[in-house]
C-alpha positions in Angstrom: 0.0 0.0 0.0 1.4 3.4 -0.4 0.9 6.5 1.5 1.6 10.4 0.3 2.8 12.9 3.4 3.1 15.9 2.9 4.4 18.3 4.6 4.1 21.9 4.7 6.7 24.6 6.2 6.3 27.8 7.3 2.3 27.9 7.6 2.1 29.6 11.4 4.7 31.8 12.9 6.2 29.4 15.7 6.2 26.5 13.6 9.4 24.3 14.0 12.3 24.9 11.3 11.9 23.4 8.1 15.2 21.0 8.7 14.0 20.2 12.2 10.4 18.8 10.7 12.0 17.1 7.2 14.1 15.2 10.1 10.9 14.7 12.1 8.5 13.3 9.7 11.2 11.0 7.8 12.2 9.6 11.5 8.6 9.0 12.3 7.9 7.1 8.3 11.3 5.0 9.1 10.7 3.5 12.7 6.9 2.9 11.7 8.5 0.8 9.0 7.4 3.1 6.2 10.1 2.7 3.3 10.3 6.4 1.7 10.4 6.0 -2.1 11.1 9.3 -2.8 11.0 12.7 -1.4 8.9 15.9 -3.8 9.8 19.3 -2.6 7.5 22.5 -4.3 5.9 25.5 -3.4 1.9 26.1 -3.7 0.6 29.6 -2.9 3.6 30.8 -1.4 3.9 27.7 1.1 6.7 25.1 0.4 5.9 21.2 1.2 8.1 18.3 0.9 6.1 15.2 -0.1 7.2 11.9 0.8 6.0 9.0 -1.1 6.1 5.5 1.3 5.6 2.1 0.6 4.2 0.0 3.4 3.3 -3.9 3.7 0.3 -3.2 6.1 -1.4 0.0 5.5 -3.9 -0.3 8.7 -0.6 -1.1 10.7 1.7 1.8 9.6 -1.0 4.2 9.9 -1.8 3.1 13.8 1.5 3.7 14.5 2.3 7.3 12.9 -1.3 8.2 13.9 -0.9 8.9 17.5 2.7 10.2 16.9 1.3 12.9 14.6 -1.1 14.0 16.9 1.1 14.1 20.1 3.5 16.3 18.1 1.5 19.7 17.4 4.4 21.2 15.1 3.7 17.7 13.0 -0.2 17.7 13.2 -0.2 21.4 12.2 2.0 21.2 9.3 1.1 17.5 7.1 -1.3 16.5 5.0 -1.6 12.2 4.8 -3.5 10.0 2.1 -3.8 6.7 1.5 -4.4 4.5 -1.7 -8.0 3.2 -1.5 -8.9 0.0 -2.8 -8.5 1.3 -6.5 -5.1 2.7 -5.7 -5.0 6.8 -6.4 -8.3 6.8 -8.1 -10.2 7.0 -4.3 -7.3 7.6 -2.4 -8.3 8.3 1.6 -7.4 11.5 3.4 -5.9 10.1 6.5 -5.4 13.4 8.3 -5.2 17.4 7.1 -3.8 20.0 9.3 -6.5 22.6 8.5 -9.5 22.1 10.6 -12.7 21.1 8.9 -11.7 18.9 6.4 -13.3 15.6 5.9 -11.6 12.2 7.3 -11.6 9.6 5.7 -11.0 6.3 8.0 -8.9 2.9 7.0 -10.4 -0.2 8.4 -9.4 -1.4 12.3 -7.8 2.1 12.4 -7.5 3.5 15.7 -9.8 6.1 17.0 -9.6 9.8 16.0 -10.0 11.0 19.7 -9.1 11.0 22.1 -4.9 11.8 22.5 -2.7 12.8 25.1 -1.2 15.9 24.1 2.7 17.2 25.3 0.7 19.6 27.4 -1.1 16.8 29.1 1.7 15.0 29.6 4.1 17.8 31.0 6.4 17.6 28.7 7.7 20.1 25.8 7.1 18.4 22.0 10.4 17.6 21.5 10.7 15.1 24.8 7.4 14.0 23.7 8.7 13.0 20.2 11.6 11.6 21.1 9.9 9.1 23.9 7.4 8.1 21.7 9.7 7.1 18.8 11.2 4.7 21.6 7.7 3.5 22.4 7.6 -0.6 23.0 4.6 -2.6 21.3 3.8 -2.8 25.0 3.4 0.7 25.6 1.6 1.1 22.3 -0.6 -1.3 23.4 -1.5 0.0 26.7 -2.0 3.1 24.8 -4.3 1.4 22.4 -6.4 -0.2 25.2 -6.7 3.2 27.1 -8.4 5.0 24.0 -10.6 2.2 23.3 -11.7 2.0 27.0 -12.8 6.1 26.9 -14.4 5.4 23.2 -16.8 2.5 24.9 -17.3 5.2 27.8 
């Protein structure tokens, strides 16, 4: 299955640097076992974006993983765009996640829950802690993270 990120710099003021999230985002495709085919850099209405096209064995798996990562990171989840091929590749591709507010979600199947996540805030700790603990994240702790969103979905 493939996946499209994309991200874009320079959209808010305090947004990380543009190295800083390039070296983000690839860490977060390559320990979620995301293999980065190649890497598109552009600029659309005065924002530039760096697109990373990945090729994954399980879709539904890779996307668990980086889901939760993207949203504990708010320099992340304010700054990419993620689709998904759908069952007829590109032609109904699924958008996994948009940083711009009011967009429609499209969901894979068994994916996790969009809500609730911990935040850095939540956890007392600044982003950057926050990113680097979860990219050393067990399945363990994953999966006591899994079970603890399911259990407040069912409330």
């Amino acid at each position: 299955m493939k996946f499209s990120i994309q991200l874009h710099y320079n959209i808010f003021p305090e947004q990380d640097t543009s190295e800083n999230l390039l070296a983000k985002v690839k860490t977060l495709i390559e320990n979620s076992e995301g293999k980065i085919e190649n890497i598109e850099n552009g600029i659309k209405d005065n924002i530039s974006f760096s697109t990373f096209n990945v090729q994954v064995i399980d879709g539904v798996s890779f996307w668990n993983k980086i889901k939760p990562k993207i949203y504990l990171d708010s320099s992340i989840d304010n700054s990419l765009i993620v689709v998904a091929e759908g069952k007829d590749g590109w032609n109904n591709y699924l958008l996994l996640h948009h940083y711009e507010e009011g967009q429609s979600i499209d969901r894979l199947e068994e994916e996790l829950p969009a809500w609730p996540w911990p935040t850095a805030e939540s956890m007392n700790k600044s982003q950057e802690e926050t990113f680097e603990d979860i990219l050393e994240w067990t399945e363990q702790e994953e999966s006591e993270l899994l079970a603890l969103i399911n259990a407040r979905n069912d409330d």
